[in-house]
C-alpha positions in Angstrom: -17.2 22.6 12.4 -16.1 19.7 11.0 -14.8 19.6 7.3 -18.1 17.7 4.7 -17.7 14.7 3.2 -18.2 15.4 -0.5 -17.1 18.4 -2.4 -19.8 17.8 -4.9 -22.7 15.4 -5.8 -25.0 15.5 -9.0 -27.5 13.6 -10.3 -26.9 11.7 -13.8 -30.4 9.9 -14.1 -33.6 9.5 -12.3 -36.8 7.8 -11.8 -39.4 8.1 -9.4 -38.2 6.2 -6.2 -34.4 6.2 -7.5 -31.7 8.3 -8.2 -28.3 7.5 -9.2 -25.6 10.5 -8.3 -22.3 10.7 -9.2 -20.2 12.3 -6.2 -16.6 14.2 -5.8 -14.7 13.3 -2.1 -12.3 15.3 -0.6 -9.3 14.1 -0.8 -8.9 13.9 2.8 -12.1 12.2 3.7 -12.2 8.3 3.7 -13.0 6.7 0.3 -15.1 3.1 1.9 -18.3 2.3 -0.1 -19.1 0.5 3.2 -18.9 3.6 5.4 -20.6 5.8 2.8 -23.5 3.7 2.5 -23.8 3.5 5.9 -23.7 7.3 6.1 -26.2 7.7 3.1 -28.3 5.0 4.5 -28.8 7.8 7.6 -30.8 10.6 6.0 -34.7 10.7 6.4 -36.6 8.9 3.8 -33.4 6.9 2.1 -34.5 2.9 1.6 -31.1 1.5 0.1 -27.9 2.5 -1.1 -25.6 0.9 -3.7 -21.9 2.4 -4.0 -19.6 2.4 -6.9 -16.1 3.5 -5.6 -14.4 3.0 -9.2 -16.8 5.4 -10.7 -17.7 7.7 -7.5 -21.6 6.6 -8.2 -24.2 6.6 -6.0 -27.6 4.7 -6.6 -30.3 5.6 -3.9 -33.7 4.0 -3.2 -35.8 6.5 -1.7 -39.2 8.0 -0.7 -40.9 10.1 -2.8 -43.3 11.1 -0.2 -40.7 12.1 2.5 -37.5 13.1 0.3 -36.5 14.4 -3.3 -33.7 14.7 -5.3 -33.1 18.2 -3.2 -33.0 17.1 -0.2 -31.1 14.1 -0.6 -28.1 16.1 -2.3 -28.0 18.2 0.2 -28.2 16.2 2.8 -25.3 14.2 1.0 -23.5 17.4 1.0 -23.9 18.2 4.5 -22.2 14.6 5.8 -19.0 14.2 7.7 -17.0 11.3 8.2 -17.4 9.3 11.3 -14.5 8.4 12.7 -12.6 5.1 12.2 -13.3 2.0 14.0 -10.7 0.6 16.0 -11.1 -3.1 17.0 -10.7 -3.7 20.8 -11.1 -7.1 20.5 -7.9 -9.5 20.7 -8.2 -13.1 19.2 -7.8 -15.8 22.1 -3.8 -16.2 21.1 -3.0 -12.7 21.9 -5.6 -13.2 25.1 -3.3 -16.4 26.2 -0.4 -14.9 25.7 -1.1 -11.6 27.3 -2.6 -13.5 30.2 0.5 -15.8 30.4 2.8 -12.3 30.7 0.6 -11.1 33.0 0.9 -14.0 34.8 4.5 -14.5 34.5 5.3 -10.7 35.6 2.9 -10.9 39.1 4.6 -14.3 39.7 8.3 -12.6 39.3 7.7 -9.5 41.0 5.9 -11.7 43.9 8.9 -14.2 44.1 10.7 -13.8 46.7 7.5 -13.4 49.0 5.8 -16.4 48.1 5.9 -19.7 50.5 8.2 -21.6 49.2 5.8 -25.0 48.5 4.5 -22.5 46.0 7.3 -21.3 44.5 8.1 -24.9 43.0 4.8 -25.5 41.3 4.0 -21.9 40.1 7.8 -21.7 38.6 7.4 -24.8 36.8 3.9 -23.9 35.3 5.5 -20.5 33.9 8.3 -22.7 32.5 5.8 -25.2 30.7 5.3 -23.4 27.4 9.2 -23.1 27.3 10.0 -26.9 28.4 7.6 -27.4 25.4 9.6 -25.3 22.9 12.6 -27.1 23.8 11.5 -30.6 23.6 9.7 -29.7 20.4 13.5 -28.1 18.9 15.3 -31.4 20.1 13.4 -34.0 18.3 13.3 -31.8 15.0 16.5 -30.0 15.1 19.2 -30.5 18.0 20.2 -28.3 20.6 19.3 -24.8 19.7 18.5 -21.9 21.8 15.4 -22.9 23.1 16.9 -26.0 24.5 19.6 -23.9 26.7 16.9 -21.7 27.1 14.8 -24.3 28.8 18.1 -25.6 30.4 18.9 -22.8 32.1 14.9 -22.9 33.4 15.4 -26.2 34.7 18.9 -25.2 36.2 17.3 -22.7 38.3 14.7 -24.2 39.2 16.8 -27.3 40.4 19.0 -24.6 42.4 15.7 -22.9 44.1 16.4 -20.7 42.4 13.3 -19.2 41.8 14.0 -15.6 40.3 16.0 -16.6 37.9 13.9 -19.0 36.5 11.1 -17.0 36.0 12.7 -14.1 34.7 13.8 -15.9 31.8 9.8 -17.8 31.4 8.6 -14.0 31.8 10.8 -12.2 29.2 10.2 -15.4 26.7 6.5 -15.1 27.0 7.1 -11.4 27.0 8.6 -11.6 23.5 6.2 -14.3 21.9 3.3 -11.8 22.9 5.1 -8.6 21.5 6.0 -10.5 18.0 2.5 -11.9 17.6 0.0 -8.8 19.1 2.3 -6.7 16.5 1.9 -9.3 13.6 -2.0 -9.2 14.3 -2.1 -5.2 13.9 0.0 -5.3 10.9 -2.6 -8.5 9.5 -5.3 -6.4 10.4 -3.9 -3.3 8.7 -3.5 -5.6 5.3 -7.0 -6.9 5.8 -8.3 -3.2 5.4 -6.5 -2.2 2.9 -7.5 -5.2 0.3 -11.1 -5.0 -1.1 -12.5 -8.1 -3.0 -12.7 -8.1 -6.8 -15.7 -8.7 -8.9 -17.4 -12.1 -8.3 -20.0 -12.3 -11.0 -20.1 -11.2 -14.8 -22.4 -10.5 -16.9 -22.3 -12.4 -20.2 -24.0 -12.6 -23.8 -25.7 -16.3 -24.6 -28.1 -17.3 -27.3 -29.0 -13.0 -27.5 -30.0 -13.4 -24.1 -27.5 -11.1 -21.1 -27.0 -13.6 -18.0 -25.1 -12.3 -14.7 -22.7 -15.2 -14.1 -20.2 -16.6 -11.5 -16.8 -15.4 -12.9 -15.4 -18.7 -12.7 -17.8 -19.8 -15.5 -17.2 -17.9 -17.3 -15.6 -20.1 -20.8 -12.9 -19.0 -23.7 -15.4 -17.7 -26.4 -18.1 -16.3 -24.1 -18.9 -13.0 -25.0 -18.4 -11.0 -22.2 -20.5 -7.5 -21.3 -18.5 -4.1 -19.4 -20.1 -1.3 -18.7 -19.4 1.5 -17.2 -17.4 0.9 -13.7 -17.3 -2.5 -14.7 -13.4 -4.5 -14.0 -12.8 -6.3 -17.2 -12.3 -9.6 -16.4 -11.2 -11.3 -19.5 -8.7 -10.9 -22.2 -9.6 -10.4 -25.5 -11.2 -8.4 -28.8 -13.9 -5.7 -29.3 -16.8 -7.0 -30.9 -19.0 -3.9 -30.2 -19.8 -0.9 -28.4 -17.6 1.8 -27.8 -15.6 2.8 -24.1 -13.3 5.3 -22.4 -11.1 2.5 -20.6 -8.4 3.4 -17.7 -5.9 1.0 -18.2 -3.5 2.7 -16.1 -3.0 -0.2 -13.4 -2.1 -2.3 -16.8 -0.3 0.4 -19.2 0.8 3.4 -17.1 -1.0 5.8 -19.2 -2.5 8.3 -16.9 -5.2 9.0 -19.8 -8.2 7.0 -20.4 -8.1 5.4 -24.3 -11.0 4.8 -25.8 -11.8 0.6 -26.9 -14.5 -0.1 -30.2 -14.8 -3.1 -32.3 -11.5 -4.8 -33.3 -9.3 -3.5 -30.3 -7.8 -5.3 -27.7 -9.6 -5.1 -23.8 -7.1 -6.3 -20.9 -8.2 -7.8 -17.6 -7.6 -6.3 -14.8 -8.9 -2.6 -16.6 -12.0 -0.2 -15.8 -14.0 0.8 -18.5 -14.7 4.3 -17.0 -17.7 5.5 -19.5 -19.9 3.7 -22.1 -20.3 0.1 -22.5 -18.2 -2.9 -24.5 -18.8 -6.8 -26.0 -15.9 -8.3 -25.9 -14.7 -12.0 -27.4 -13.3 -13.7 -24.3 -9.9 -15.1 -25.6 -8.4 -15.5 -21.8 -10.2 -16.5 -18.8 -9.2 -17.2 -15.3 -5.8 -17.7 -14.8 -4.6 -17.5 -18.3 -6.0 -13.5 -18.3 -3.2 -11.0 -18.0 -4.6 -9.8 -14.4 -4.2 -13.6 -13.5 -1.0 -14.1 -14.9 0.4 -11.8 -13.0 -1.4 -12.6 -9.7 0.8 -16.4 -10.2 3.7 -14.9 -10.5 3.3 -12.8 -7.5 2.3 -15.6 -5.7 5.6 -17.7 -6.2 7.5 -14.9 -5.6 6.1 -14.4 -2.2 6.7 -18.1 -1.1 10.6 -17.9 -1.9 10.8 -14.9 0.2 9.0 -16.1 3.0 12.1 -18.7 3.9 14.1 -15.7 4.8 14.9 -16.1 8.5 16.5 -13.1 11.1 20.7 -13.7 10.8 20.4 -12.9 15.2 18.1 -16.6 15.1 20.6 -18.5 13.4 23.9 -16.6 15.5 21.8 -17.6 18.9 21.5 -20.9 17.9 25.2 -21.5 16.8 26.3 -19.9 19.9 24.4 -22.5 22.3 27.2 -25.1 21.6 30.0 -22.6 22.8 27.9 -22.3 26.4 27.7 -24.8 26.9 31.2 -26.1 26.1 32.4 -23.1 28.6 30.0 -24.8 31.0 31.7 -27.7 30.9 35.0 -26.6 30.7 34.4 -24.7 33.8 33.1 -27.7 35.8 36.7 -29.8 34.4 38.7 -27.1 35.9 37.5 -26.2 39.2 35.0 -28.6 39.9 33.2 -26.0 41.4 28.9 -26.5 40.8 28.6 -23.2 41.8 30.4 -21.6 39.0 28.8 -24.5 36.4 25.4 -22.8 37.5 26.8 -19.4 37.4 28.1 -20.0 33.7 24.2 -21.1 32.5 22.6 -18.7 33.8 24.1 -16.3 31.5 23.8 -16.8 27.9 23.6 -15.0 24.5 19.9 -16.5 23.7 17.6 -14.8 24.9 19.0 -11.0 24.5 19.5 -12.0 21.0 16.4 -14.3 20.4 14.7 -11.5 21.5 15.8 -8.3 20.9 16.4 -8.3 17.1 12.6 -9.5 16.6 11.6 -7.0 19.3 13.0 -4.1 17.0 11.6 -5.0 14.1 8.7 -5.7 14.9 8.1 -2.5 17.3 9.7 -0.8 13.8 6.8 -2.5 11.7 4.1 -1.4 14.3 5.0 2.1 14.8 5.7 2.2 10.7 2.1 1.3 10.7 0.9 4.3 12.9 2.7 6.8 10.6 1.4 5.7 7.6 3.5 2.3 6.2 2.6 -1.1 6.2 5.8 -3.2 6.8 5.5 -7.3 5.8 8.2 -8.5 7.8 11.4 -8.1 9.3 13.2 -8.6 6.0 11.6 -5.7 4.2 13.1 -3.5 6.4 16.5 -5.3 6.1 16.7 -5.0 2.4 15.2 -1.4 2.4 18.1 -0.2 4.7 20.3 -2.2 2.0 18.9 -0.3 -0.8 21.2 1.7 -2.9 19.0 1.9 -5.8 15.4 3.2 -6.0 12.9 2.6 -9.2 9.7 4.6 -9.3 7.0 3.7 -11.6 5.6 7.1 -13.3 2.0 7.5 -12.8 0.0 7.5 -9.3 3.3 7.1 -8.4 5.3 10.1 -8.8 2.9 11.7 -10.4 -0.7 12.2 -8.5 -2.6 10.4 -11.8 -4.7 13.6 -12.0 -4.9 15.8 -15.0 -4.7 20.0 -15.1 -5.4 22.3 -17.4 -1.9 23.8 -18.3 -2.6 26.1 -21.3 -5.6 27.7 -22.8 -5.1 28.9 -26.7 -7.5 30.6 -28.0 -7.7 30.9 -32.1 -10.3 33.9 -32.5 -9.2 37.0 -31.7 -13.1 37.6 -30.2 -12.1 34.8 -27.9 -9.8 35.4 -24.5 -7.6 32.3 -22.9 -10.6 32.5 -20.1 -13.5 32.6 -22.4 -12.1 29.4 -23.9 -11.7 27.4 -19.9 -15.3 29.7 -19.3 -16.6 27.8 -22.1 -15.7 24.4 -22.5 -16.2 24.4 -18.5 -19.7 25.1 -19.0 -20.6 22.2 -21.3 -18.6 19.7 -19.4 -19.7 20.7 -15.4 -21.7 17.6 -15.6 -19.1 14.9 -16.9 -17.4 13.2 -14.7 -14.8 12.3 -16.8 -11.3 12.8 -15.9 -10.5 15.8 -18.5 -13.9 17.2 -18.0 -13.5 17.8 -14.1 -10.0 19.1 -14.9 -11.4 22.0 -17.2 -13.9 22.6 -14.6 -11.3 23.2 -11.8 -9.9 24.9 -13.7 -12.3 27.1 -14.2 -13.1 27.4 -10.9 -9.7 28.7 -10.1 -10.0 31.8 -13.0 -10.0 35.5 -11.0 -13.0 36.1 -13.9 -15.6 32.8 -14.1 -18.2 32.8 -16.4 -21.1 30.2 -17.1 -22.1 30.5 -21.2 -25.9 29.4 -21.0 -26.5 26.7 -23.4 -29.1 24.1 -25.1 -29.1 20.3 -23.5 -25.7 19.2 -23.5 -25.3 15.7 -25.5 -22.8 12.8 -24.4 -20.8 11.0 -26.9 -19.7 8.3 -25.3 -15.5 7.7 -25.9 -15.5 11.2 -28.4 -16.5 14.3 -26.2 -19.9 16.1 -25.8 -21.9 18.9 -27.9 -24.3 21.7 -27.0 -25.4 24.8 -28.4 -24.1 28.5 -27.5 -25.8 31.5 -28.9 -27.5 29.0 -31.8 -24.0 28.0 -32.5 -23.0 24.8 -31.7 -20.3 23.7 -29.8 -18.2 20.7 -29.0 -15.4 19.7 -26.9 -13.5 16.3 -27.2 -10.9 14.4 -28.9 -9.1 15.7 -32.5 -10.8 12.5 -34.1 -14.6 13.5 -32.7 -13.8 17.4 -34.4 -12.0 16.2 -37.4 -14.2 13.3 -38.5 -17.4 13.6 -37.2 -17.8 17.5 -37.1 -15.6 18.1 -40.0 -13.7 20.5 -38.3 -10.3 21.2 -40.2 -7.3 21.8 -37.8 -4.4 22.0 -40.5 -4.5 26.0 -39.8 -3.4 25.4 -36.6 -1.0 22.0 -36.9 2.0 24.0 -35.3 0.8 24.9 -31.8 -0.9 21.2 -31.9 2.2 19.5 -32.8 4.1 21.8 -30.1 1.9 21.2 -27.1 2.5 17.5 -28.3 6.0 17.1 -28.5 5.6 19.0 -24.5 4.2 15.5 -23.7 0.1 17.2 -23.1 -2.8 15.8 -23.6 -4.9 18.2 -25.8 -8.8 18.4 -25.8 -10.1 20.6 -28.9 -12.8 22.8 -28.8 -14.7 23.6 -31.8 -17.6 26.8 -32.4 -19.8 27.4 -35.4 -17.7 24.6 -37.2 -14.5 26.2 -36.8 -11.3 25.7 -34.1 -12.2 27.8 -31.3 -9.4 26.9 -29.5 -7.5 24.0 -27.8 -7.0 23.2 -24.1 -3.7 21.0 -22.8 -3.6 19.4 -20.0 -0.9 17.4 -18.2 -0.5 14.8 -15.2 0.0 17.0 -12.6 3.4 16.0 -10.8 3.1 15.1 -7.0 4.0 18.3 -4.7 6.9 16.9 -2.8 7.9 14.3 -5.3 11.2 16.0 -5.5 11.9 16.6 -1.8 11.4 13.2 -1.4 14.4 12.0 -4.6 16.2 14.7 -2.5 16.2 13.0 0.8 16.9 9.6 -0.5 20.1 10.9 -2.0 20.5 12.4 1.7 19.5 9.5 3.0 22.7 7.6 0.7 20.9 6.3 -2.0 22.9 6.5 -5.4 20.4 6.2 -8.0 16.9 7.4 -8.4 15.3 5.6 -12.0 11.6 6.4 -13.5 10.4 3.4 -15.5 6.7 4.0 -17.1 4.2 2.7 -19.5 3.8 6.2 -20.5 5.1 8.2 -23.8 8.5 8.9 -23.8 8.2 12.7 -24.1 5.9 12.6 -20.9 8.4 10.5 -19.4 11.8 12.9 -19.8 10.3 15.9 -19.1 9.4 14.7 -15.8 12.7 12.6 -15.3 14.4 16.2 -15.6 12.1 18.0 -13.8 12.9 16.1 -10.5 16.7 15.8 -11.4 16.4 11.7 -11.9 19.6 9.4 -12.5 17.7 7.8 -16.0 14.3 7.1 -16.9 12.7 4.2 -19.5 9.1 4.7 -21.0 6.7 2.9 -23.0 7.0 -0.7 -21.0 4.7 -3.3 -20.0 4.8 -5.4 -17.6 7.4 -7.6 -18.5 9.6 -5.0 -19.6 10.0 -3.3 -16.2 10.4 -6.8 -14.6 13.5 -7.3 -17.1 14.5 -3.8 -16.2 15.0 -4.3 -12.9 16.9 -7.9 -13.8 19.1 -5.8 -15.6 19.9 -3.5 -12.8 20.0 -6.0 -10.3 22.4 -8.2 -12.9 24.8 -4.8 -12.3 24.9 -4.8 -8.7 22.5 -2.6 -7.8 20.0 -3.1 -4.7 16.4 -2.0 -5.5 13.8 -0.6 -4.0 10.9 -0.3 -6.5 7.5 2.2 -5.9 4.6 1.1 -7.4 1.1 1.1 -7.7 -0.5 -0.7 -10.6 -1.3 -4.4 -11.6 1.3 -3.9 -14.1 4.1 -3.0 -11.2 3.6 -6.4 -9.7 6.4 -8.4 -11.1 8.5 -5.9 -10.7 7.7 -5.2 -7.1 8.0 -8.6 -6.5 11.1 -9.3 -8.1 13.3 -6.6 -7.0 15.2 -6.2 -3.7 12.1 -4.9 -2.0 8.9 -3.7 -3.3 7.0 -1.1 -1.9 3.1 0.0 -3.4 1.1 3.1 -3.3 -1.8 3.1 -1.3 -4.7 3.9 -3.8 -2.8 1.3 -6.2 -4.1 -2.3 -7.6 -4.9 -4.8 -5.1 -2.1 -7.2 -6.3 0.2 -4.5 -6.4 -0.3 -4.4 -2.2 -0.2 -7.9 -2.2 3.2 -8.2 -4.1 4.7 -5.2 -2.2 7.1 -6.3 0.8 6.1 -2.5 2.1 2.5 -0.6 1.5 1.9 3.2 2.0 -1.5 3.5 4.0 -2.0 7.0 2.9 -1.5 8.7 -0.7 2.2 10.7 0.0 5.0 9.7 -1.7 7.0 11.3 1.6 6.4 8.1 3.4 8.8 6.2 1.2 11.4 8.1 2.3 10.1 8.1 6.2 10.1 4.5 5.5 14.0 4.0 4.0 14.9 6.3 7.3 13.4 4.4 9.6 15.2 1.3 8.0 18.1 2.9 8.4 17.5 3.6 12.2 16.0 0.1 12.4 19.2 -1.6 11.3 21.5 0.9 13.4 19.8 0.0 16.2 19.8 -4.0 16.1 23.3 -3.6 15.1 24.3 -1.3 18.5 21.9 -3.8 20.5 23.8 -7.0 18.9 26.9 -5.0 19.8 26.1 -4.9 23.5 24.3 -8.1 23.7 27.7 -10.0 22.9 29.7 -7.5 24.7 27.8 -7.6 28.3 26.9 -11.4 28.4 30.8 -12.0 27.5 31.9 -10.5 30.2 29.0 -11.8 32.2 30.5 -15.3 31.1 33.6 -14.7 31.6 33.1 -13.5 35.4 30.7 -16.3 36.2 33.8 -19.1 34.6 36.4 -17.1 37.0 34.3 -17.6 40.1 34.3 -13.7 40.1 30.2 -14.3 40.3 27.8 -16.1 41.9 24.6 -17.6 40.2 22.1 -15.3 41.5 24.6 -12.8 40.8 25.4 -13.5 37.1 21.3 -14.2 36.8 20.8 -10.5 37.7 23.2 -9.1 35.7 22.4 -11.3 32.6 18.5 -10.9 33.2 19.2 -7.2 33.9 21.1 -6.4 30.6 18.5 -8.2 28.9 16.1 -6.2 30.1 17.6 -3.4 29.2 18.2 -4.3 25.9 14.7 -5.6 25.5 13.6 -2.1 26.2 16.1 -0.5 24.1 14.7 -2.8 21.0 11.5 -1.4 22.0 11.9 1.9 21.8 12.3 1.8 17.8 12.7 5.2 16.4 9.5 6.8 14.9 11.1 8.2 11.6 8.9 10.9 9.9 8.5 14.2 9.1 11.4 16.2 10.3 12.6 13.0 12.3 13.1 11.6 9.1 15.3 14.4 7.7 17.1 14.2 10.7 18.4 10.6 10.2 
């Protein structure tokens, strides 16, 4: 059977006709609103469906004469994922050029049977989009490869000789289609992963709300977030109280709450409750903005990186043809002359190194990592240095419940989880679903009946147990608003502190029950994967983070890191890696929030999380398509394998078509002869660059 969709769904408010639910996936099940509503949309007597996917919120249209609020959740419960789509379709590039390989191969393997008043014309039709190339590279630049390339085309095809002529068209054309069918999948792969930001916002004018176009939105507007709402402005708090995740900004892993007089930063979701806040930034001066610029700029200057093999074929068209001609001085021998041009360094190199990386970059993409380009996997087999950013990084961003202290003897460790678990099953904030997991995992679970449970938005919530009441939440909610004294019990606090938790009080009767810490829950192979980058001869492993320094070193010696630096923004890890770059090193820096985008942009190479910030995939030369933190070292292996293999083929490609040379200019070859061999080896070096390694898993542990 297969596995449900959702592990839970609950309803948070209703009306007749509507519901809105508020739904837990599993982590393995896809996270599209697109496909959910399209599943949702399925069940018998559902009219519309709106998705949230910052929030996990669900707002259904419905029925009430065929369905209820029963049904539905169970019909939402009883879902499976569909499988993924897979586009067929090819855009009419890819079509031509598949059709012109096609072509090409028939005509070469048909060659020697066709009349030969065909032979002429088909020849030179194959050769047209290379006779382009070439005319195109001497206007603009010189004599490059593409010129001998076409050269030796028109050489052959002079001599009748056929074969070699189109070999070369076909393995050309063979290599334009391979470079651009795998450049589509990987652009189609990037497509998925972005998802387009918030176009509208709503605003506060003349004491009247407005939804408007972000880009009207004016310095002084007074600017309206709600809950799942991106802010999309800098500025100040002028009312309203809100848990805001700032993590893709700050690092911290914990939401914070925001009330009159703080700051709110673009680019941050305000996770429960509801904010006005004084637009002092707007459009590209916000902090979200800012950033996005700089990535932008970034980009460009790395985009005039150009394969080293290029550049080497084109300087060695000179020597060729100099042999060429030194051949014809000597022995005056045409034969030879033609023997010398049909072999050439060109194509095996023009070819081959591309080929590699770009059969790297597809199958990279079929285990899980989106490669931008041949250089990223350059500079990531280069890397001797690796950065991590700390949260949704190494760590998983996801709190648990690490001690339970109760301070009533009446009271066990489990009665305090049992409790606070009962008044929170129906919060979906991030510490409230920890306690309830937790919970869920006790050998002896409990539920405490209670009164209606009572949201404070940003503080905690409060019920009734046994005509006592209770309340769970933040120290400040206890202490100043339930008058709850703590002093007693400032010791443990301050220990469980200083051990870098995050602490949610519990109060009974209007004492201190008990408190409940909780920490970010490290990733499960975090360090097997420092370990095999160190086997994989990297010489530093470094943790910067936005998060508190205490949280910070206890992880940095819990996975055995080189160094660590906490508390940073944005601009500090940038200068960070400046620093380290300034020293020597090479870097490789893992990311995932808006915050990590100058840094991934400015270091060696940059490579992003997949459930990370949108511009942190954008600036990131390398994106994870799936949430493990083993792919990064999968993908500095298959780097590694990458470069050993374009190195080995380079190796042979000089060694085989030098001594091709070298026999042609000695007579010891004839043309058709030195065609086969050179067309041969190319060939079979062709095939060698495509048969990239597929580093992962244990292959990856092997290299």
């Amino acid at each position: 059977m297969d596995e449900t969709w959702f592990s839970g769904v609950e309803p948070v408010h209703a009306i007749r006709g509507r519901v809105r639910f508020r739904y837990r996936r599993r982590p393995s099940m896809p996270a599209e609103g697109r496909r959910i509503c399209s599943a949702v949309a399925s069940i018998e007597g559902v009219e519309s469906v709106r998705v949230n996917e910052r929030i996990d919120s669900l707002v259904i249209r419905f029925e009430p004469e065929v369905t209820d609020l029963s049904r539905l959740r169970e019909g939402i419960l009883s879902l499976t994922a569909p499988p993924l789509s897979r586009n067929a379709g090819r855009s009419r590039n890819d079509e031509a050029s598949l059709l012109a390989v096609g072509f090409g191969g028939v005509t070469l393997m048909l060659t020697r049977w066709l009349p030969p008043w065909l032979q002429l014309p088909l020849s030179i039709a194959i050769a047209l989009p290379v006779l382009g190339a070439a005319v195109r590279d001497l206007f603009r630049q010189g004599i490059t490869s593409h010129v001998l390339e076409a050269l030796a085309v028109i050489i052959s095809i002079a001599r009748r000789d056929y074969f070699a002529a189109n070999t070369t068209a076909f393995l050309l054309a063979l290599g334009e289609y391979l470079e651009h069918s795998i450049q589509r999948r990987s652009d189609d792969l990037l497509k998925h992963l972005m998802r387009p930001g918030d176009t509208e916002v709503w605003v506060e004018r003349d004491g009247v709300e407005l939804l408007v176009d972000a880009r009207q939105v004016r310095t002084g507007d007074t600017v309206i977030a709600a809950t799942g709402t991106v802010i999309p402005v800098d500025g100040t708090v002028l009312g309203g109280e809100a848990l805001v995740n700032e993590s893709t900004m700050t690092g911290e892993s914990v939401p914070v709450t925001r009330r009159r007089g703080d700051t709110a930063l673009s680019g941050t979701l305000v996770q429960e409750g509801r904010i006005r806040i004084y637009a002092e930034r707007v459009g590209r001066h916000a902090a979200a903005a800012r950033i996005a610029d700089f990535v932008e700029h970034s980009l460009e200057a790395k985009s005039n990186t150009q394969l080293e093999a290029a550049r080497l074929a084109d300087r060695l068209v000179p020597m060729v043809l100099g042999l060429s001609g030194g051949t014809w001085v000597v022995s005056q021998d045409t034969e030879r002359v033609a023997a010398v041009l049909q072999a050439d360094y060109s194509c095996a190199l023009k070819l081959a190194t591309p080929v590699a990386f770009k059969s790297a970059m597809y199958r990279a993409g079929q285990s899980g990592m989106l490669v931008k380009g041949a250089t990223a996997l350059e500079k990531l087999a280069e890397a001797d240095t690796f950065v991590f950013d700390k949260t949704g990084t190494l760590s998983s961003g996801q709190l648990q419940v690490t001690d339970s202290i109760a301070f009533d003897s009446q009271y066990t460790s489990e009665d305090l989880i049992n409790m606070a678990a009962s008044v929170e099953e129906h919060y979906f904030h991030p510490m409230a679903m920890a306690v309830v997991e937790a919970a869920e995992r006790l050998p002896h679970q409990q539920h405490f009946n209670h009164k209606e449970v009572e949201f404070i938005v940003a503080h905690g919530v409060a019920s009734s147990i046994e005509g006592r009441r209770i309340v769970v939440g933040s120290r400040h909610f206890l202490e100043e608003h339930e008058g709850i004294d703590m002093e007693p019990f400032s010791a443990v606090i301050e220990r469980l502190r200083n051990d870098g938790k995050t602490l949610l009080y519990i109060g009974y009767g209007g004492e201190l029950l008990g408190v409940l810490a909780l920490k970010d829950t490290l990733r499960s192979n975090a360090a097997a994967t420092v370990q095999r980058l160190r086997q994989l001869g990297v010489g530093r492993v470094i943790m910067l983070t936005g998060d508190q320094p205490e949280r910070a070193r206890l992880m940095a010696e819990h996975l055995g890191l080189d160094d660590y630096r906490a508390g940073l923004m944005p601009e500090d890890k940038a200068l960070a890696l400046k620093n380290l770059a300034g020293e020597g090193a090479r870097i490789a820096f893992v990311g995932d929030g808006i915050n990590d985008a100058p840094a991934l942009s400015g270091a060696h190479v940059g490579m992003a999380m997949h459930h990370g910030a949108d511009v942190a995939r954008l600036a990131a030369d390398i994106t994870l398509l799936e949430d493990d933190i083993a792919r990064v070292a999968d993908a500095k292996a298959l780097a590694l394998a990458t470069r050993g293999l374009v190195d080995s083929n380079f190796k042979l490609t000089v060694g085989l078509n030098t001594g091709i040379l070298s026999a042609a200019a000695f007579g010891l070859l004839n043309p058709v002869a030195a065609s086969a061999l050179h067309n041969g080896s190319t060939i079979g070096i062709l095939l060698r660059a495509l048969a990239a390694p597929a580093v992962t898993g244990q292959a990856a542990r092997a290299a």
